[in-house]
C-alpha positions as CSV (number, residue, x, y, z in Angstrom):
1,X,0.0,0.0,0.0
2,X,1.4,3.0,-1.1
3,X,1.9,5.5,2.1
4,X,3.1,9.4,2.8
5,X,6.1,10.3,5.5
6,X,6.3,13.9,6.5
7,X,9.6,14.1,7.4
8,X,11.4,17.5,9.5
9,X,14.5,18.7,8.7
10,X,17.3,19.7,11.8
11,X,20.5,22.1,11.7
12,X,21.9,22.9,8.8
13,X,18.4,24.0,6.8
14,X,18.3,27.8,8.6
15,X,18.2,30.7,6.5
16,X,16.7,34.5,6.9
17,X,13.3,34.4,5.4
18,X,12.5,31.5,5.9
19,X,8.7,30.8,6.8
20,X,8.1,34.5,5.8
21,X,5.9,33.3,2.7
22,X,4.2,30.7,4.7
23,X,3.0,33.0,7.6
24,X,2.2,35.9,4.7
25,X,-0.2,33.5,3.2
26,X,-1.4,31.1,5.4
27,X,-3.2,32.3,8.6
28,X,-2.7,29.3,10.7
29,X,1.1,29.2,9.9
30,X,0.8,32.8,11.1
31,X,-0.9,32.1,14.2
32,X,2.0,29.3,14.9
33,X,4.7,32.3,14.5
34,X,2.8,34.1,17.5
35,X,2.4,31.0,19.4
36,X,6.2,30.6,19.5
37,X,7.0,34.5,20.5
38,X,4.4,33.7,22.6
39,X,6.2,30.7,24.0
40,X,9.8,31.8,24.4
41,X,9.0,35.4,25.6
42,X,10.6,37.0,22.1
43,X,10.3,37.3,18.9
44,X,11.5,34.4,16.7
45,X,9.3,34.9,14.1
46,X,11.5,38.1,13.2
47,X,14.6,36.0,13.5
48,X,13.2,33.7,10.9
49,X,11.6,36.2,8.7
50,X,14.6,38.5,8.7
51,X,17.9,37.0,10.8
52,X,20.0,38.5,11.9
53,X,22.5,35.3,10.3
54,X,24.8,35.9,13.1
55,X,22.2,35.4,15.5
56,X,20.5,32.6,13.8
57,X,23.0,30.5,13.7
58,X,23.6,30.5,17.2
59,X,22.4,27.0,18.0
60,X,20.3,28.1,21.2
61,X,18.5,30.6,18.2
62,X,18.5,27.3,15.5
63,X,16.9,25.2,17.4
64,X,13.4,26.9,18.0
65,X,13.4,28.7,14.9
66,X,13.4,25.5,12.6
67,X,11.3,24.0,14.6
68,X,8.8,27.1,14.0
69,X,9.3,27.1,10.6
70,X,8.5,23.2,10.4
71,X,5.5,23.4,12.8
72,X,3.9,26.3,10.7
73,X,4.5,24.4,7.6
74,X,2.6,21.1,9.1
75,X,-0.2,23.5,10.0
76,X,-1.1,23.7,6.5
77,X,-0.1,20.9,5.8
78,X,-2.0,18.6,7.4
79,X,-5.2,19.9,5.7
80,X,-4.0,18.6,2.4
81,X,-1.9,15.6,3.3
82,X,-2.6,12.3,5.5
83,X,0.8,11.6,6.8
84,X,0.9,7.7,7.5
85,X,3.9,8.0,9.2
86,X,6.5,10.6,10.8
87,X,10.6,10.6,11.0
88,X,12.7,14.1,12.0
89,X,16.7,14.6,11.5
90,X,18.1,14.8,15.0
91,X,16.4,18.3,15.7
92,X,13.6,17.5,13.4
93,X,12.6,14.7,15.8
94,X,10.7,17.1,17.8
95,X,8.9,18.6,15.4
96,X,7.6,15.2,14.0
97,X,6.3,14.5,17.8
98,X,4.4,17.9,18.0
99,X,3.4,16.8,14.0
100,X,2.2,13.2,15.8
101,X,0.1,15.0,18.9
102,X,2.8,13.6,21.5
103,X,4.6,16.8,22.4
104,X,2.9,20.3,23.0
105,X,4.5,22.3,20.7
106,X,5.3,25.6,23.2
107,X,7.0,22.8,25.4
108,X,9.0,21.3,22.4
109,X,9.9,25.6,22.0
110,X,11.1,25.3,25.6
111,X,12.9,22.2,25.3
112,X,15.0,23.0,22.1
113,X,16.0,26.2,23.3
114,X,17.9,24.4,26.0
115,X,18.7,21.8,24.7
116,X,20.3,24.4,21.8
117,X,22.1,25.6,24.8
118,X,23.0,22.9,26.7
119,X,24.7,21.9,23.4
120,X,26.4,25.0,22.9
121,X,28.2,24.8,26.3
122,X,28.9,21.0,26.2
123,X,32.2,21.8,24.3
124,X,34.0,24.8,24.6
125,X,34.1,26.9,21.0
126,X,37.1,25.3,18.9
127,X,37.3,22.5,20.7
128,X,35.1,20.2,19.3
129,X,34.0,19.9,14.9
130,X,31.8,18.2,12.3
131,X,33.2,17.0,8.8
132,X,31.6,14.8,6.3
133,X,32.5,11.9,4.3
134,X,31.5,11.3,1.0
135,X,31.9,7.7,-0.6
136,X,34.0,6.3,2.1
137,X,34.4,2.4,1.9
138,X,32.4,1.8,4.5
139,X,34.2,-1.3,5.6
140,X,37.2,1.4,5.8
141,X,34.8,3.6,8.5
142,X,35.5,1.7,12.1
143,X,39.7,1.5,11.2
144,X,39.5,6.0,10.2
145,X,38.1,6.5,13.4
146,X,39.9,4.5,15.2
147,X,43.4,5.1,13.8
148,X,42.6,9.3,13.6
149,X,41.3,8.7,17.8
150,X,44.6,9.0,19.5
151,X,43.0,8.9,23.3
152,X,40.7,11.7,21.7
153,X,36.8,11.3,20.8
154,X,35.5,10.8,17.4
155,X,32.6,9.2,16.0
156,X,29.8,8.4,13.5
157,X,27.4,11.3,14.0
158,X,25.0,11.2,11.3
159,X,24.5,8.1,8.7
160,X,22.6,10.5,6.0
161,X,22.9,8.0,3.3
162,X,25.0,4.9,2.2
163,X,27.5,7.0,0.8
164,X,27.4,10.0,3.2
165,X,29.1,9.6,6.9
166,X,29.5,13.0,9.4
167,X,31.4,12.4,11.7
168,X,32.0,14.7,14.9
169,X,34.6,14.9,18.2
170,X,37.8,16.8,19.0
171,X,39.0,19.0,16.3
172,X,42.0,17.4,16.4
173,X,40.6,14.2,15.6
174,X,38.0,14.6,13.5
175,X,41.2,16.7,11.0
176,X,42.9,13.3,11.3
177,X,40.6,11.5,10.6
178,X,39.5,13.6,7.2
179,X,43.5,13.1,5.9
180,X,42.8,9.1,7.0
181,X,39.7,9.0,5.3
182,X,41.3,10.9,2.1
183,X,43.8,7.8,1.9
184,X,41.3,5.3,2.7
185,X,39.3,6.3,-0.7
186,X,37.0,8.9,0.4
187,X,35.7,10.9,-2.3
188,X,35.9,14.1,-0.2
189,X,36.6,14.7,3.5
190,X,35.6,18.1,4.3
191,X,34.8,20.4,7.7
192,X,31.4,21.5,8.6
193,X,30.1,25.2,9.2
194,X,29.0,23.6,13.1
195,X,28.8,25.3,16.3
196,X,29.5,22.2,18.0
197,X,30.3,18.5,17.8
198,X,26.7,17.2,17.5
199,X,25.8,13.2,17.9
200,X,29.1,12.3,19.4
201,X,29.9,11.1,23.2
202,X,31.0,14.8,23.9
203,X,27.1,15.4,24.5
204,X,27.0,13.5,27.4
205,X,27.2,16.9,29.5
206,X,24.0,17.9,27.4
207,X,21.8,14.5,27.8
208,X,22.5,14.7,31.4
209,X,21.1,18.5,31.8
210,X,18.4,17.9,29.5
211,X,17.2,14.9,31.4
212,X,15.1,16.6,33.9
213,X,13.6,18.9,31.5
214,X,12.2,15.8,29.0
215,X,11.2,14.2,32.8
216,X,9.4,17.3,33.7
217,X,7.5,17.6,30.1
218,X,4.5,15.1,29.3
219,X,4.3,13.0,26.4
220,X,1.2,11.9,25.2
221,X,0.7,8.7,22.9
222,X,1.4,8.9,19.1
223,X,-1.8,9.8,16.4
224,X,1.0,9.5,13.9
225,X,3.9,6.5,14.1
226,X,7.4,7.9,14.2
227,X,10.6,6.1,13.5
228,X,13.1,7.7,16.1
229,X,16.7,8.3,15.4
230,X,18.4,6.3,17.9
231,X,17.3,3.3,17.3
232,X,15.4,3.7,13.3
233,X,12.6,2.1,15.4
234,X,8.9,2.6,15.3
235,X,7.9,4.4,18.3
236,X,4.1,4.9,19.5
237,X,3.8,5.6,23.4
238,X,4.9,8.8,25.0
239,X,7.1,7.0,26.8
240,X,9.4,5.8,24.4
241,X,8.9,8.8,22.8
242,X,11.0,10.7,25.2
243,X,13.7,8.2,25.6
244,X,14.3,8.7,22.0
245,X,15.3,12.6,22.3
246,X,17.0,11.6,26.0
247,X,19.2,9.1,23.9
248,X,19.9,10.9,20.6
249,X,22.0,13.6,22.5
250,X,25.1,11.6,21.9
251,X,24.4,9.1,19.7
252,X,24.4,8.9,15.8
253,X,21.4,9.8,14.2
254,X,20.4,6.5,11.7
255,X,18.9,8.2,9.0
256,X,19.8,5.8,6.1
257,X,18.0,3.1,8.6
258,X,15.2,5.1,9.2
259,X,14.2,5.8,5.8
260,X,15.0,2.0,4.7
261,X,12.2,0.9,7.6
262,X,9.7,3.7,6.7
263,X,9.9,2.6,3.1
264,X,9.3,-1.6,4.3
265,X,6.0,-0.1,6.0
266,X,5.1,1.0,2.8
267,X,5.9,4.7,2.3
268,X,6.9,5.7,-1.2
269,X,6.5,9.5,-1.1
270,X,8.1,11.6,1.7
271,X,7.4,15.2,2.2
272,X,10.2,17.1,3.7
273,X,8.0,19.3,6.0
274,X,10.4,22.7,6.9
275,X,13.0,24.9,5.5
276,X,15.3,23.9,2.6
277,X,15.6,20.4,1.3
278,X,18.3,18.6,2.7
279,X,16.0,15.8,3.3
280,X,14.8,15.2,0.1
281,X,18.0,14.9,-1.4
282,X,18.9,12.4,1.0
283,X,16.3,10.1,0.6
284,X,16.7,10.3,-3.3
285,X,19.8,9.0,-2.3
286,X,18.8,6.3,-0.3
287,X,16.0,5.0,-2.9
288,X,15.7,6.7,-5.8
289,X,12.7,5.3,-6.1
290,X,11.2,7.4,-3.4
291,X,9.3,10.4,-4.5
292,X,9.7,13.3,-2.5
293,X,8.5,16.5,-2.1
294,X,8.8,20.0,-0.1
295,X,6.8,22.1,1.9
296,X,8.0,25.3,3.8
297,X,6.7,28.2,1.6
298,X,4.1,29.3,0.4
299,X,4.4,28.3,-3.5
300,X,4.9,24.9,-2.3
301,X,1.2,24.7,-1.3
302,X,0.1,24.3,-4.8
303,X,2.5,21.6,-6.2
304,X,1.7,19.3,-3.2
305,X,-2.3,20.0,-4.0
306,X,-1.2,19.0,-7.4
307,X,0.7,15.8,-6.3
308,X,-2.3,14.6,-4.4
309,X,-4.4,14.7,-7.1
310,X,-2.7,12.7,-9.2
């Protein structure tokens, strides 16, 4: 049976303007813009409609305005399209749970924000760094890492597709391990625009101070399945729910897994529900059978109408 998968986009999709088109046309998108000011006590609805970049991309700042952006998107969404099923990319997680009904979306505002933060201060600035790998053996993956380690930390962060691997730790280590990888027969090796070492056991500081605020927050039982991160698992209770964003912190985020499972349940069209389209060109990758499509302005509204009917 052929199924749809609204998927969220995290970091790396932020951009000034972004929603601006959505909330110009779309009166419940605009109403989620003044929930969230609402929410966090400012205005991140001009943040995302007109930056500053500098301040954007300040993760504490990235966090709750993509998740904005995506939650106004699904509000008009979700009028046109049944999703059978919901995924997010680390951040993006969150959003697909307010998408699903299990978290309230001014508490998922609350949460990112720290969690943003809590990330931030995790690793000191120019301590830590992201770089990706593109067309790495991956037999050659476990021997880079541990060869470029040299008593630092460096890991698998994000598993994007079969040919894509970020990786994230020390600097130090993470620049070895780009030179290592370069020999191994890496395609390209290169360093990431990143505030911090995301997905890697240097967020251990964060999942501890964010514990108590996912303990404090309720989660309701899924309307909407989602396949988590951690564990490319369909999740449905509340419960697991929440031990999915406790245990992403420092772990990788399995997004060539999740996609593979969400297509074995019987999705073949996945709509990347946010800014950009990062997503989209990931899953292409993964199975280019998959169609996909995007939705975070307001032009998009009309091509995803058109998409349905056919």
């Amino acid at each position: 049976m052929s199924e749809t998968a609204v998927v969220f986009p995290g970091q790396g999709s932020q951009f000034a303007g972004m929603g601006k088109s959505l909330a110009d046309s779309f009166p419940e998108a605009a109403r989620v813009f003044e929930e969230a000011d609402d929410a966090l006590g400012f205005a991140i609805s001009r943040l995302c409609f007109e930056g500053p970049e500098d301040q954007l991309r300040l993760t504490e700042n990235t966090q709750p305005a993509l998740l904005t952006v995506s939650i106004a998107a699904y509000a008009v969404l979700q009028s046109r399209v049944e999703a059978a099923y919901v995924a997010g990319h680390s951040l993006g997680e969150y959003s697909a749970l307010v998408a699903a009904g299990s978290l309230n979306f001014a508490d998922a505002l609350r949460l990112v924000k720290k969690r943003g933060r809590y990330m931030q201060e995790a690793v000191p600035a120019g301590v830590g760094a992201m770089a990706a790998l593109l067309k790495l053996p991956e037999d050659r993956l476990a021997g880079v890492l541990a060869e470029a380690a040299q008593g630092e930390i460096v890991a698998a962060a994000n598993f994007n597709t079969p040919e894509q691997v970020v990786i994230a730790g020390h600097a130090g280590a993470v620049n070895r391990a780009i030179e290592l990888a370069k020999a191994a027969g890496a395609r390209r090796a290169v360093l990431l625009p990143v505030s911090a070492p995301f997905h890697c056991p240097l967020m251990k500081p964060a999942q501890d101070r964010l514990k108590p605020d996912l303990d404090a927050t309720e989660f309701r039982e899924l309307s909407i399945p989602l396949v988590n991160n951690w564990q490319a698992r369909e999740v449905r209770t509340g419960a697991e729910a929440r031990e999915g964003l406790y245990q992403q912190v420092p772990n990788p985020v399995r997004w060539t897994e999740s996609v593979r499972v969400l297509i074995a349940k019987g999705a073949t069209r996945f709509i990347e529900c946010g800014a950009g389209g990062v997503l989209s060109g990931l899953i292409r990758n993964i199975d280019p059978s998959a169609q996909t499509a995007k939705f975070g302005e307001a032009g998009d509204a009309e091509k995803v109408a058109v998409n349905e009917r056919q």
